[in-house]
C-alpha positions as CSV (number, residue, x, y, z in Angstrom):
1,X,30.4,93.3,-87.5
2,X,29.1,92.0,-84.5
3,X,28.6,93.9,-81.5
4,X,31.1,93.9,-78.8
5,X,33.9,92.8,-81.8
6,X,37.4,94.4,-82.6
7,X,37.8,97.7,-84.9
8,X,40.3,99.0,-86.9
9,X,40.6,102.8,-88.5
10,X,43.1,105.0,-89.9
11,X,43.3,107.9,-87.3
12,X,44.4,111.4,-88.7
13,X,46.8,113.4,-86.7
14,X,48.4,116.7,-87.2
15,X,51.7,114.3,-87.6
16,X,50.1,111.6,-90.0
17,X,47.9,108.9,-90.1
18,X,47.8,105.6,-87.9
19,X,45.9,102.6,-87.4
20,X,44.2,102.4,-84.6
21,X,41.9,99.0,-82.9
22,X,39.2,99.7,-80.9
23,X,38.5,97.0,-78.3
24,X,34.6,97.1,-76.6
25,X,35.8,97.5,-72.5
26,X,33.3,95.1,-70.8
27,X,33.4,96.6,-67.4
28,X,33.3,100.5,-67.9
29,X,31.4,100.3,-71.2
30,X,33.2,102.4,-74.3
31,X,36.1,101.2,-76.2
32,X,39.8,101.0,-75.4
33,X,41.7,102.1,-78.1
34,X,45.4,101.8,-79.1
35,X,47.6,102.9,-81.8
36,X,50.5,99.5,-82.3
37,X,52.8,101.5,-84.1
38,X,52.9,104.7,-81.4
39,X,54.8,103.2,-78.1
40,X,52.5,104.4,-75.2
41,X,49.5,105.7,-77.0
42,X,47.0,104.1,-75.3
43,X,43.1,105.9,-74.2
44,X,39.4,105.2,-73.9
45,X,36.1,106.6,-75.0
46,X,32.6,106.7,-74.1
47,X,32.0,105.6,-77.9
48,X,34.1,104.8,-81.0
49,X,33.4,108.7,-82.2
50,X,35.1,109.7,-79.0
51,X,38.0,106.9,-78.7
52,X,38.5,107.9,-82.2
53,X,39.6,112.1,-80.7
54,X,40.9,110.5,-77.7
55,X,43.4,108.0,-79.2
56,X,44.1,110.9,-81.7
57,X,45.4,113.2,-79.0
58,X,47.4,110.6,-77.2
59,X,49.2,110.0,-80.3
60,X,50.1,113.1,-80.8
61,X,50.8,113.4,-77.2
62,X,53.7,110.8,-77.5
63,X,54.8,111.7,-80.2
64,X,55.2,115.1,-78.9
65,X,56.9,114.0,-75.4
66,X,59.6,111.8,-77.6
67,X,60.2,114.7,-79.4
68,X,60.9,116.6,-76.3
69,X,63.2,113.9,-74.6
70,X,65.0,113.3,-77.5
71,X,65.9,117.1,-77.7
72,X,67.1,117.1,-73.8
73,X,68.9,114.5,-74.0
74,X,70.8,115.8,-76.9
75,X,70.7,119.1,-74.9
76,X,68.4,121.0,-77.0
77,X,65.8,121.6,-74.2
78,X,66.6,121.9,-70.5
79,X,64.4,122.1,-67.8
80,X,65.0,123.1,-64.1
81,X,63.5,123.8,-60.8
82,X,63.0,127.2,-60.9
83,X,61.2,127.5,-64.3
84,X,58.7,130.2,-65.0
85,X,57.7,129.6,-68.0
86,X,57.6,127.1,-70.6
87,X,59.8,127.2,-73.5
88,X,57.3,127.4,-76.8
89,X,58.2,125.0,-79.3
90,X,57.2,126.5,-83.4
């Protein structure tokens, strides 16, 4: 590939694998990376090794978060002001 072109990979999670495209960013140097089949799940990295962890953990990250908004609005979960603690999810 040439430099400064478009990548693709399969990204492994702790929930599954996903593709992810790596896009060079011009300006900050690094890549850009995004998952098109996780809403949201979009980071950047210093280099495609660490875009690769980076768009990892943001996938998990909303997949986690529409896990947890799906179970308050079903009211599974509910948070309020006064919290202490956070509820720990097995």
């Amino acid at each position: 590939m040439a430099k400064g072109s478009i990548k693709t990979a399969i990204v492994k999670t702790q929930y599954g694998s996903f593709k992810a495209v790596f896009e060079p960013e011009i300006d900050m140097g690094g890549y850009v990376a995004t998952a098109p089949k996780v809403q949201g799940a979009v980071s950047w990295g210093k280099n495609l090794s660490h875009a690769k962890e980076m768009i990892a953990e943001c996938i998990e990250g909303a997949i986690e978060a529409r896990v947890i908004a799906e179970a308050v609005k079903e009211g599974n979960v509910r948070f309020t002001a006064n919290a202490s603690k956070m509820p720990v999810l097995a």
